[in-house]
C-alpha positions in Angstrom: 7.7 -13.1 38.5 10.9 -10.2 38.4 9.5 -7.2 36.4 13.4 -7.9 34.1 11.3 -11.2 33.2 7.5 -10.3 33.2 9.2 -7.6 30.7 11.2 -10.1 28.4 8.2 -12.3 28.3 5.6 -9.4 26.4 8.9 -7.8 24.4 9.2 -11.4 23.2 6.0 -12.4 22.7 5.7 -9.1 21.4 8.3 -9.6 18.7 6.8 -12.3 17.2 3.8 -10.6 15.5 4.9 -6.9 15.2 5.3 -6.0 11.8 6.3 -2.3 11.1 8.9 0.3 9.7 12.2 -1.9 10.3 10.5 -5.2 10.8 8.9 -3.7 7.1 12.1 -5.8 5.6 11.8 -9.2 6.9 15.7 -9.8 6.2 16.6 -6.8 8.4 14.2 -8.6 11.1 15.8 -12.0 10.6 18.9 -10.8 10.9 18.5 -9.1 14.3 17.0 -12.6 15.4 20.0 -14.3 14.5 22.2 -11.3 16.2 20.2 -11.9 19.4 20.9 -16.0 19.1 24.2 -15.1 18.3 25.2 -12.8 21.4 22.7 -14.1 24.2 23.3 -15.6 26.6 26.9 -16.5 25.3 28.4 -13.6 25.4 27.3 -12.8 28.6 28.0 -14.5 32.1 26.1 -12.5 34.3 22.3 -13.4 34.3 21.4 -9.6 34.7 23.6 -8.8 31.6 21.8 -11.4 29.4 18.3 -10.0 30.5 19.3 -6.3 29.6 20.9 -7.2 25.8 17.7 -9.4 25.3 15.3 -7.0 25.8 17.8 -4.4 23.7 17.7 -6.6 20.9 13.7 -8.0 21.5 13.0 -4.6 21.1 14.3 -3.6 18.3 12.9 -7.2 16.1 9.6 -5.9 17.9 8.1 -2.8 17.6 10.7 -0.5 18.7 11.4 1.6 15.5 7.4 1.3 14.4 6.6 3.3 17.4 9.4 5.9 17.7 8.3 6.7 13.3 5.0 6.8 14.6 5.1 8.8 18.0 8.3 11.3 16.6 7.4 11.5 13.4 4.3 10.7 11.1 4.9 7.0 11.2 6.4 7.1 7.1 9.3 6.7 4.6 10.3 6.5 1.6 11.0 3.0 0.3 14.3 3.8 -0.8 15.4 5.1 2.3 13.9 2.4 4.2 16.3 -0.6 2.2 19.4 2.2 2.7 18.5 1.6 6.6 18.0 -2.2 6.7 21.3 -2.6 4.3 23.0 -0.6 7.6 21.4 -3.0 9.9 22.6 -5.6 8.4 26.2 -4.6 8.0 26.0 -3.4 11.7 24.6 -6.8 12.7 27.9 -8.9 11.1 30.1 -6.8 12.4 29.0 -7.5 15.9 28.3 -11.2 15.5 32.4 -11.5 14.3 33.5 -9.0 17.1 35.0 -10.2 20.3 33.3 -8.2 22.5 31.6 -9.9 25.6 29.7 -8.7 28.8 29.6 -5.0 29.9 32.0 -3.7 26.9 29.2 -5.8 24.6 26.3 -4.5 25.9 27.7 -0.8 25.5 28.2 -1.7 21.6 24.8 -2.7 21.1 23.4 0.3 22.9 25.7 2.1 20.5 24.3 0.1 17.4 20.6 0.8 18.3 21.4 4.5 18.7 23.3 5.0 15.4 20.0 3.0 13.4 18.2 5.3 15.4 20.3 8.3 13.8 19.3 7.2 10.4 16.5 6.6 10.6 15.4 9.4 11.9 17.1 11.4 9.1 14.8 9.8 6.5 11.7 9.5 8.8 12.6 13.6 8.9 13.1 14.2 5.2 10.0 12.5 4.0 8.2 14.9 6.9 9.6 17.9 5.8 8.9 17.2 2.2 5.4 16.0 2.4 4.2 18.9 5.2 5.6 21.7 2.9 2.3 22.7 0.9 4.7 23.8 -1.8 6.3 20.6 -2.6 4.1 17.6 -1.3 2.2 17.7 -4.4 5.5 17.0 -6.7 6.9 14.2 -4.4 6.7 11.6 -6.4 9.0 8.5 -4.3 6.7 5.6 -3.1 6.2 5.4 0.5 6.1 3.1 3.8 3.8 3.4 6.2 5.6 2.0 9.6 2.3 1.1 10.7 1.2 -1.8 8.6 4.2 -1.8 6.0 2.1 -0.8 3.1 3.8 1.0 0.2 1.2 4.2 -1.3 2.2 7.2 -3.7 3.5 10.5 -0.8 0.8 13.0 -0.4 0.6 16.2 1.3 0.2 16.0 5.3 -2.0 18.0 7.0 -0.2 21.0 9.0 -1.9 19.5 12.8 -0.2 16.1 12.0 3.5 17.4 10.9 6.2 17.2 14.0 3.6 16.5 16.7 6.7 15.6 18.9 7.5 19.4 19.3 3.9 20.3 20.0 2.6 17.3 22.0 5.1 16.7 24.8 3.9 13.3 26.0 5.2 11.7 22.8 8.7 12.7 24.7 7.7 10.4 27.5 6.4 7.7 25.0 9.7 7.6 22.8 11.5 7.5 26.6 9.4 4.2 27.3 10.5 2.6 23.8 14.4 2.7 25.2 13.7 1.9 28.5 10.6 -0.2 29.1 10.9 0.5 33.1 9.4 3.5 32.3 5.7 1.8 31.1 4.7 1.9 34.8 5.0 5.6 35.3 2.0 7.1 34.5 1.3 10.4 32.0 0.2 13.6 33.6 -3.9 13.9 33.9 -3.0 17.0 31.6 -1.0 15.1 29.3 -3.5 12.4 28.9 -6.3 14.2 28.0 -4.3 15.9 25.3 -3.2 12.5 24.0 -6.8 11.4 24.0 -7.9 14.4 21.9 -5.3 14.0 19.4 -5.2 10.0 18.8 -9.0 10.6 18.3 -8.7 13.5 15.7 -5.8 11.0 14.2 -8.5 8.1 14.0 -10.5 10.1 12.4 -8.5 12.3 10.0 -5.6 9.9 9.9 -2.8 12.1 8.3 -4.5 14.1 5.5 
């Protein structure tokens, strides 16, 4: 089987049972669905075009976002935020479905679209970070919460200072976050170095899970 297939087939069946972050609001999800129906293959005549937009857009109705809130940031946001995100995804998602873009010009748009929901929510996956890890205001945040793991809403509480922006102290997250945009990059393996660290910290995180 071509690896452009072997990966379509676990993005897709992938899709179908992730549940997380994004995917939190099952309209947001539906509506990338129908964008993906909507664009592919249709819009594109080349067969290598049409693989590269469906695993785009696979990605992002699977667990795309869930893993870039977990392995960036602490994996949660505040409800509010999170329906300000999907209402942009779904705007986002019309206006492509009614533009009359096709093939290379196309895929470059929806490149462009996952980047800019990136953007966002990243902003609010940082604010809710920033708030909860400062010891001086966690205890006042009062906003409900998301955790992009299993989509359950709790009350904020304060992190714990080893779990706050692990991106910029664990580097192999950078390499992980890489994977998420370009799934070519599962086969390359970590550093021995890097693995071991990973190891340590997902087991302090399994048992000490975020304060």
């Amino acid at each position: 089987m071509p690896a452009v297939w072997a990966v379509l087939l676990l993005l897709g069946l992938g899709a179908l049972g992730v549940r997380g972050c994004l995917q939190c609001d099952e309209a947001a999800r539906e509506v990338l669905g129908k964008l993906r129906d909507a664009l592919v293959p249709k819009r594109f005549a080349q067969e290598a075009l049409q693989a590269r937009a469906r695993i785009l857009l696979l990605g992002m109705e699977g667990p795309f976002f869930r893993d870039y809130a977990l392995n960036a940031f602490v994996g949660k946001v505040e409800v509010d935020h999170l329906q300000v995100v999907a209402s942009f995804v779904k705007n986002q998602s019309s206006s492509l479905q009614h533009s009359t873009l096709k093939d290379e010009p196309l895929l470059e748009e929806l490149e462009a679209f996952r980047e800019r929901v990136v953007k966002k929510l990243k902003k609010y996956l940082r604010s809710y970070e920033l708030k909860a890890c400062d010891p001086k205001i966690c205890e006042f945040l009062r906003e409900e919460v998301v955790n992009c793991l299993h989509c359950q809403k709790s009350r904020p509480k304060c992190i714990k200072t080893k779990y706050c922006f692990v991106l910029q102290t664990y580097p192999w997250y950078l390499f992980q976050e890489m994977q998420a945009w370009n799934p070519a990059l599962a086969t390359e393996p970590l550093t021995a170095e890097d693995q071991a660290n990973k190891n340590t910290y997902d087991s302090e995180r399994v048992q000490d899970p975020l304060g």
